[in-house]
VOPAGU-2260 file (C-alpha; in pm, 1 decimal, decimal comma):
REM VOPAGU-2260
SITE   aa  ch    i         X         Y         Z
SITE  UNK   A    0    -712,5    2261,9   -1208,0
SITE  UNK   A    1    -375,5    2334,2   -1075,5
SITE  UNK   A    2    -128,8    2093,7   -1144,9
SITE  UNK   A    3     -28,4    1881,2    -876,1
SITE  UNK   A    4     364,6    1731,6    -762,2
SITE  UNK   A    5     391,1    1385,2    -659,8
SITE  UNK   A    6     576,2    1112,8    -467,0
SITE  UNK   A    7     622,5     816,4    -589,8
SITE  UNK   A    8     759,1     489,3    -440,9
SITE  UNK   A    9     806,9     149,4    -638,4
SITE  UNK   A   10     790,1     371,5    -985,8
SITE  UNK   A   11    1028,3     141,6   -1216,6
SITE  UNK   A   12     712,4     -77,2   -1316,5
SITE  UNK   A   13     367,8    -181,9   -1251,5
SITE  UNK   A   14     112,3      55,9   -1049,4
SITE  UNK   A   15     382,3     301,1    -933,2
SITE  UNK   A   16     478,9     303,7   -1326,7
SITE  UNK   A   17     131,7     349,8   -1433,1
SITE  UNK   A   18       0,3     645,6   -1224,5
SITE  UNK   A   19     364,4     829,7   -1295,5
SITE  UNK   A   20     273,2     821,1   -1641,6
SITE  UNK   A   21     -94,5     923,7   -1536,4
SITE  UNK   A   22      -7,2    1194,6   -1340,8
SITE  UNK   A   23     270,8    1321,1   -1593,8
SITE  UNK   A   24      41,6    1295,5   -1890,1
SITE  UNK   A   25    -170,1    1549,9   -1794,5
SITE  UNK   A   26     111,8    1775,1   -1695,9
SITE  UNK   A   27     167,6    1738,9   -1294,9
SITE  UNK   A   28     522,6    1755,9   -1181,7
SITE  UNK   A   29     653,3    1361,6   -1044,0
SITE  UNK   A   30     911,8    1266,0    -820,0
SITE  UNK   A   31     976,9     891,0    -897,9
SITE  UNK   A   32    1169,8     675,5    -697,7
SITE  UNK   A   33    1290,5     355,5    -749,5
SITE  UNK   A   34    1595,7      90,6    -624,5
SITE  UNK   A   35    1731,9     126,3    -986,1
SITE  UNK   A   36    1687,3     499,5   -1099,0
SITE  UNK   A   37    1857,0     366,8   -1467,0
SITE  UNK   A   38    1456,9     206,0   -1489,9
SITE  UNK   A   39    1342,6     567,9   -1501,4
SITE  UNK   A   40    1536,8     701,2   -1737,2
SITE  UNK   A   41    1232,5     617,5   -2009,5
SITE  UNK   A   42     997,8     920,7   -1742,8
SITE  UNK   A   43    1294,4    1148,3   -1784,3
SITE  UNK   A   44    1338,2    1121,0   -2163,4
SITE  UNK   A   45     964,8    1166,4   -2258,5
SITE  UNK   A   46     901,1    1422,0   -1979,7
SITE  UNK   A   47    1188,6    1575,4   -1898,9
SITE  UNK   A   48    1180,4    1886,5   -1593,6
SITE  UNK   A   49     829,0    1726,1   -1499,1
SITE  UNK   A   50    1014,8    1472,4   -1356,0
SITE  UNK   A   51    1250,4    1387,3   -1123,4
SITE  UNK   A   52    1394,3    1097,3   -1110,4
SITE  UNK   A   53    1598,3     982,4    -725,2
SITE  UNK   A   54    1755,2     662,2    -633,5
SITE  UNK   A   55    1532,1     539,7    -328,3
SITE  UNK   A   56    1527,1     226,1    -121,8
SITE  UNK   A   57    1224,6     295,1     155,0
SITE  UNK   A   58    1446,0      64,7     404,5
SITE  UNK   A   59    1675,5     299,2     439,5
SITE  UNK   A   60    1534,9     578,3     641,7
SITE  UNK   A   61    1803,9     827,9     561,6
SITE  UNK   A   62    1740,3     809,3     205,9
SITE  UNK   A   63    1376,0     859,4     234,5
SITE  UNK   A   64    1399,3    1175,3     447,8
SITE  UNK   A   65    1639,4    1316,4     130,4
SITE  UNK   A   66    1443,1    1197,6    -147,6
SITE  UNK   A   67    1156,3    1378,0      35,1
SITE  UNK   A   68    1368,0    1682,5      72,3
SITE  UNK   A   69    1511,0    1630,4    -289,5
SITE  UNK   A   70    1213,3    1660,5    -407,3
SITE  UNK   A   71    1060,0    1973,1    -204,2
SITE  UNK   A   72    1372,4    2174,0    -334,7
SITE  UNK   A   73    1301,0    2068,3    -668,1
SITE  UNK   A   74     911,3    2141,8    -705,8
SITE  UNK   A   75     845,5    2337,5    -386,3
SITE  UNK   A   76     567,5    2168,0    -264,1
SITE  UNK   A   77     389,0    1776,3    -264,3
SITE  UNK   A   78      65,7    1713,4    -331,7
SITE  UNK   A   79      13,0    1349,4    -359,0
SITE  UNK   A   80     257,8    1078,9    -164,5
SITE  UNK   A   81     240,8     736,5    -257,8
SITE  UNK   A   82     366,2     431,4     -95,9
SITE  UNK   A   83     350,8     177,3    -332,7
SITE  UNK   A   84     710,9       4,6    -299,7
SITE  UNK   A   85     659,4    -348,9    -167,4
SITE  UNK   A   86     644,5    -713,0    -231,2
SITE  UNK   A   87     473,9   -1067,7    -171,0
SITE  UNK   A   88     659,3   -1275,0      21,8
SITE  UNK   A   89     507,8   -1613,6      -4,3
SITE  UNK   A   90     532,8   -1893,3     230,9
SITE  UNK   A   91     333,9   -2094,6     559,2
SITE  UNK   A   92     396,2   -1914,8     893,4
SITE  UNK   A   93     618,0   -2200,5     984,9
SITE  UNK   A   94     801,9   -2194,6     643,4
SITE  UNK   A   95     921,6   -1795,6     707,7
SITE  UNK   A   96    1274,7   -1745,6     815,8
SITE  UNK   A   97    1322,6   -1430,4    1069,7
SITE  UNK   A   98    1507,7   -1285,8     823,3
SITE  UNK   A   99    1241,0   -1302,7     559,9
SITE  UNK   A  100     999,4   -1226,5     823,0
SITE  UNK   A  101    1193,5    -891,9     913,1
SITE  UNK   A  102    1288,2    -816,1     569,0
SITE  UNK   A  103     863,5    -833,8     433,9
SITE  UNK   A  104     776,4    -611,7     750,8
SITE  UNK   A  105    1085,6    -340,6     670,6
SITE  UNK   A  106     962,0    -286,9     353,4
SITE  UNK   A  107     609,9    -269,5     326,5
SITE  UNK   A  108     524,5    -148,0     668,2
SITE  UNK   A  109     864,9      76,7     811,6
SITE  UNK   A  110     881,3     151,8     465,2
SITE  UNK   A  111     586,8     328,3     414,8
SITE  UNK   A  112     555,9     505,3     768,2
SITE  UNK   A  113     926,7     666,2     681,1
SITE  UNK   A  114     827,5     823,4     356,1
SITE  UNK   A  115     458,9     928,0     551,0
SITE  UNK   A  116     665,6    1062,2     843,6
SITE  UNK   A  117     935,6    1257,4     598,0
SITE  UNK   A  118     616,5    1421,5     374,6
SITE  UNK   A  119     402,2    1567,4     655,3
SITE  UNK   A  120     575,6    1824,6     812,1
SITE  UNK   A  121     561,5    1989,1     416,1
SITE  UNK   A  122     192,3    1910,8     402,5
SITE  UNK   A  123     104,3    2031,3     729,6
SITE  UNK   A  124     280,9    2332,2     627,9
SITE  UNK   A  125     100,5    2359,3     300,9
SITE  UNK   A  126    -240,8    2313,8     498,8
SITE  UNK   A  127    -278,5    2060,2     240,5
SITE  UNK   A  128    -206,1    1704,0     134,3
SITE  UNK   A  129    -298,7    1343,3     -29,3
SITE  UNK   A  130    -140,4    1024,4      85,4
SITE  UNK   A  131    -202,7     724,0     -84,1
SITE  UNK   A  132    -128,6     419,9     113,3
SITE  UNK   A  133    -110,9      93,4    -157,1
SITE  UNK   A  134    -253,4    -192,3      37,3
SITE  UNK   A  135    -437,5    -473,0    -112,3
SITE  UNK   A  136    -771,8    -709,0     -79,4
SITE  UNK   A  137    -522,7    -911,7     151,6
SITE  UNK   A  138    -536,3    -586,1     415,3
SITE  UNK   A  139    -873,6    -689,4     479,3
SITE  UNK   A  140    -846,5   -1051,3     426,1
SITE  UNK   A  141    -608,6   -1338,1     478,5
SITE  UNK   A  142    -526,3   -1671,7     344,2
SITE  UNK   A  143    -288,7   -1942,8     382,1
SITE  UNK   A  144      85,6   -1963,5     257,4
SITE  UNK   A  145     116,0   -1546,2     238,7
SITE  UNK   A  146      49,8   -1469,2     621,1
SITE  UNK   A  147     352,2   -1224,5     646,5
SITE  UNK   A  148     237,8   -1057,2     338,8
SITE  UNK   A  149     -99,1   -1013,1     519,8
SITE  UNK   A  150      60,4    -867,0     826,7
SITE  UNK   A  151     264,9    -624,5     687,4
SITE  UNK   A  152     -68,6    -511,3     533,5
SITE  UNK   A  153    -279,9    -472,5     806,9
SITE  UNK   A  154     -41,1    -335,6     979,1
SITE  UNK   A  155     -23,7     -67,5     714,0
SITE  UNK   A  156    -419,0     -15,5     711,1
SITE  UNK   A  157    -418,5      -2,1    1074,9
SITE  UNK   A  158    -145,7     292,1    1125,4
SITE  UNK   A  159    -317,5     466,7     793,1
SITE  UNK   A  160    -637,6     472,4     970,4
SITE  UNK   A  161    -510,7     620,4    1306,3
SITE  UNK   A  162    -315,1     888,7    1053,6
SITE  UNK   A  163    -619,1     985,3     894,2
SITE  UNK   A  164    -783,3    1108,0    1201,5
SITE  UNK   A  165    -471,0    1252,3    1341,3
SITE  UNK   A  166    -390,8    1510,6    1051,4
SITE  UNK   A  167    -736,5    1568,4     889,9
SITE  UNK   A  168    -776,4    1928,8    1141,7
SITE  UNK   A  169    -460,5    2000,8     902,7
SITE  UNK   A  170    -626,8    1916,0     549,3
SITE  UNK   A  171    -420,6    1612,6     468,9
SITE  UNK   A  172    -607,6    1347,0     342,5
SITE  UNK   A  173    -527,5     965,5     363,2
SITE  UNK   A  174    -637,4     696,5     107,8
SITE  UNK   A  175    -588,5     307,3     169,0
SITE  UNK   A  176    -592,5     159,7    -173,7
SITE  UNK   A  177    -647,6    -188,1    -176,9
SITE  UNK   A  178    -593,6    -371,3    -550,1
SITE  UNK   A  179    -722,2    -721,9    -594,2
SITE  UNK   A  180    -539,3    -973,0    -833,6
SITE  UNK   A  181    -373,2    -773,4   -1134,8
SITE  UNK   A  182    -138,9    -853,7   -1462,9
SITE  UNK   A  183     171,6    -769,3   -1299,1
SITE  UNK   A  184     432,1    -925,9   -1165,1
SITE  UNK   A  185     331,4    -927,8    -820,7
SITE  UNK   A  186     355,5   -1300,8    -777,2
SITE  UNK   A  187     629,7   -1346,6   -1010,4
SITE  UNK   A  188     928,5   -1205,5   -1040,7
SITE  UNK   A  189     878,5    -936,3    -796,7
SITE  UNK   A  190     801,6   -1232,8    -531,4
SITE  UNK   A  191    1003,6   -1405,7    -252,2
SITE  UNK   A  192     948,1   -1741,7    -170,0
SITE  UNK   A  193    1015,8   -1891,8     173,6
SITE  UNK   A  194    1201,2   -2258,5     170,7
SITE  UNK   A  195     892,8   -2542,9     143,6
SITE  UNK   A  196     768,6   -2785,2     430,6
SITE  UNK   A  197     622,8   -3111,9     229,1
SITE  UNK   A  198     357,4   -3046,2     503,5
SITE  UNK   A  199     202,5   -2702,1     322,2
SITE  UNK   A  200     231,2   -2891,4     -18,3
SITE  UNK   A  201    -129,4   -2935,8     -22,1
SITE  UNK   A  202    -247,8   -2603,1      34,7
SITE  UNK   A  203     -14,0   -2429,4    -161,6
SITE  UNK   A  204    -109,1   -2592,1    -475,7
SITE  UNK   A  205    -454,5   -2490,9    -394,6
SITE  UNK   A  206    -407,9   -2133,5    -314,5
SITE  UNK   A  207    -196,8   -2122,9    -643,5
SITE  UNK   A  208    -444,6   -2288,1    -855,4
SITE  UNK   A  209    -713,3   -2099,3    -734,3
SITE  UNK   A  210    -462,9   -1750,9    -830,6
SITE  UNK   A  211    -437,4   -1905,9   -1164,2
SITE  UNK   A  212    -841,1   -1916,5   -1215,5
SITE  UNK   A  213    -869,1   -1622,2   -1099,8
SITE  UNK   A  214    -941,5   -1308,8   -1416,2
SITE  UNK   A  215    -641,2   -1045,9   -1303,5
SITE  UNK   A  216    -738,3    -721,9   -1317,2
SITE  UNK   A  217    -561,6    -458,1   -1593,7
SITE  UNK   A  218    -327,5    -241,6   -1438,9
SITE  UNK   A  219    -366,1      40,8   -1696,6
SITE  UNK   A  220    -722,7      87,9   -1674,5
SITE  UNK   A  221    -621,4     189,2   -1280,6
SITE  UNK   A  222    -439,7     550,0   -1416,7
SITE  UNK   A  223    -785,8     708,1   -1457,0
SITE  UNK   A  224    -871,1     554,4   -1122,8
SITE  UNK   A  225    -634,4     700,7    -951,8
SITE  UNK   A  226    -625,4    1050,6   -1123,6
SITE  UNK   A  227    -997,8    1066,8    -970,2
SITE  UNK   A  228    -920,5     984,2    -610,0
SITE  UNK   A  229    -639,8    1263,6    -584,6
SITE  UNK   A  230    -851,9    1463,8    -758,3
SITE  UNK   A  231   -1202,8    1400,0    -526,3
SITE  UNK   A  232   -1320,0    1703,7    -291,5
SITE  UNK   A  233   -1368,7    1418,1     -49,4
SITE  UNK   A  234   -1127,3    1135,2    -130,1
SITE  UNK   A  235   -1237,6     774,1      73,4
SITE  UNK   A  236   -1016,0     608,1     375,6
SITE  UNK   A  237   -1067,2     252,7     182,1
SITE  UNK   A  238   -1087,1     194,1    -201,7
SITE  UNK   A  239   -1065,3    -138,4    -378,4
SITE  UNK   A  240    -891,9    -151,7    -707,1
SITE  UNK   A  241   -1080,1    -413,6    -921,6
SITE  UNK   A  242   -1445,1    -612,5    -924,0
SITE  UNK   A  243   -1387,9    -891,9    -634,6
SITE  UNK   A  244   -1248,3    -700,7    -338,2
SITE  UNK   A  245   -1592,0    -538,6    -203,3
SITE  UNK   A  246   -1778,4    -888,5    -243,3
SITE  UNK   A  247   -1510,1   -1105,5    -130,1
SITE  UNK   A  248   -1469,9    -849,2     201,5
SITE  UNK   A  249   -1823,6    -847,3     257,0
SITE  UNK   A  250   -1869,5   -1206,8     281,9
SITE  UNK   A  251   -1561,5   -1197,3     484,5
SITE  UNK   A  252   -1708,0    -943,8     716,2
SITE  UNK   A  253   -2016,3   -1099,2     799,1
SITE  UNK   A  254   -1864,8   -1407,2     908,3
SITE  UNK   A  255   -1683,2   -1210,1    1125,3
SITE  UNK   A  256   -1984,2   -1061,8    1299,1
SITE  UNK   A  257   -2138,3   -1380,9    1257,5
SITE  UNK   A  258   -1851,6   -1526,3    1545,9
SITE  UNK   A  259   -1849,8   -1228,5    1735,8
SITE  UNK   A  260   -2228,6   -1243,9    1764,3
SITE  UNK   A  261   -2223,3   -1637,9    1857,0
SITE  UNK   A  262   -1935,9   -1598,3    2151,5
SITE  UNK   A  263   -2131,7   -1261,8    2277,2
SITE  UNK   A  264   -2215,2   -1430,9    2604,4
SITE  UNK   A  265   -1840,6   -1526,3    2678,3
SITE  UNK   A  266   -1756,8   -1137,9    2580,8
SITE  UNK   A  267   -2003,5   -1000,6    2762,8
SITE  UNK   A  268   -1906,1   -1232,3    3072,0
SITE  UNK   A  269   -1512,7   -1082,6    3083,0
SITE  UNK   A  270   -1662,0    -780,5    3104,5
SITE  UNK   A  271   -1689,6    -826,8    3477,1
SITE  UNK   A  272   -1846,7    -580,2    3727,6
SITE  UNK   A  273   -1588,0    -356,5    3933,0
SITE  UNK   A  274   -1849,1    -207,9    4129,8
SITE  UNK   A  275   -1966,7    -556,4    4285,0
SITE  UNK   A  276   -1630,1    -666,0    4329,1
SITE  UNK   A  277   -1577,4    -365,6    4534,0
């Protein structure tokens, strides 16, 4: 198998950590980003040319487009693009400032459609091409006190989807991965909490006690995962990352079809008929 270059966002820990090392163990050739490029400095010093390590905040659309370019100077070529830089921002609809609101939507939505915009011209060139968008179980779902989080999600899945059609006649290939709950520090550290209304008290606590029962997945054992999705002849649009997501979405699904079906006759009814009217 020839070795593959990738391009990694969000690479100082967590997933973006763990498939770098993945990807570098068996020899392929990583560009990892990161706000802090000092956090990669462990990549460099185990695996030195395979890497290359860039300074990258996916806000800033200027410094995506040169990391990208960086990067095809460096190896030549890119294989594999992920987006995996983001964050949780936690808080009610009415609790979210504009500024949070803005800030959730730069990142994990604009962020990912500048590196996917700066990477395809070079994989349309190459007639060949994997990008891996990193969503989550809350792309397909939603739940109270993280409804930004959720939008900046589906608004990811929904622009992935309309990519994958658009540049499949040019062998690029488009992934949605979407992780459940996991050890990291996705609702810790790396989180941003909106100022509390006394209102939302209620249903925070429950949304965070039922995170706390909940058995997080571990983020190591998703490496292999991943090496086999870049690796597939036929990678999927959708994966889920962890034992609740395709349950939890079915149920979710069907009581979605279950309201569509039950309000059919009001549907059908604004449908109208043109050729009457006429």
């Amino acid at each position: 198998m020839t070795n593959k270059v990738w391009f990694i966002t969000g690479t100082s820990k967590g997933f973006g950590r763990i498939w770098a090392e993945a990807a570098l163990a068996r020899g392929d050739q990583v560009a990892a980003t990161a706000r802090d490029a000092g956090a990669l400095k462990p990549l460099v010093d185990r695996y030195g040319d395979q890497v290359l390590a860039l300074p990258l905040d996916v806000d800033d659309k200027a410094s995506v487009d040169a990391a990208v370019a960086q990067t095809i100077a460096r190896f030549g070529r890119i294989d594999v693009a992920i987006n995996n830089a983001g964050y949780g921002q936690f808080g009610a609809i009415e609790e979210v400032s504009e500024a949070e609101a803005r800030a959730q939507m730069e990142t994990n939505f604009f962020g990912a459609l500048w590196v996917t915009q700066a990477v395809l011209p070079q994989m349309r060139a190459q007639g060949s091409g994997h990008i891996l968008q990193v969503s989550s179980i809350g792309g397909v779902n939603a739940f109270p006190t993280i409804g930004l989080y959720h939008a900046s999600k589906w608004a990811l899945e929904g622009f992935s989807q309309s990519l994958a059609a658009e540049v499949a006649a040019f062998g690029i290939k488009v992934t949605i991965v979407e992780p459940a709950g996991y050890a990291t520090d996705w609702s810790g550290p790396s989180a941003k909490r909106a100022a509390p209304i006394a209102a939302y008290d209620e249903i925070r606590a429950a949304r965070a006690a039922a995170r706390a029962s909940a058995k997080p997945g571990d983020p190591e054992a998703s490496g292999v995962a991943i090496l086999k999705v870049v690796d597939a002849e036929d990678p999927p649009l959708r994966i889920f990352l962890g034992v609740v997501g395709l349950p939890m979405t079915k149920a979710e699904y069907a009581k979605r079809i279950e309201t569509w079906e039950a309000w059919n006759d009001v549907s059908v009814e604004a449908q109208g008929d043109l050729a009457m009217a006429g």
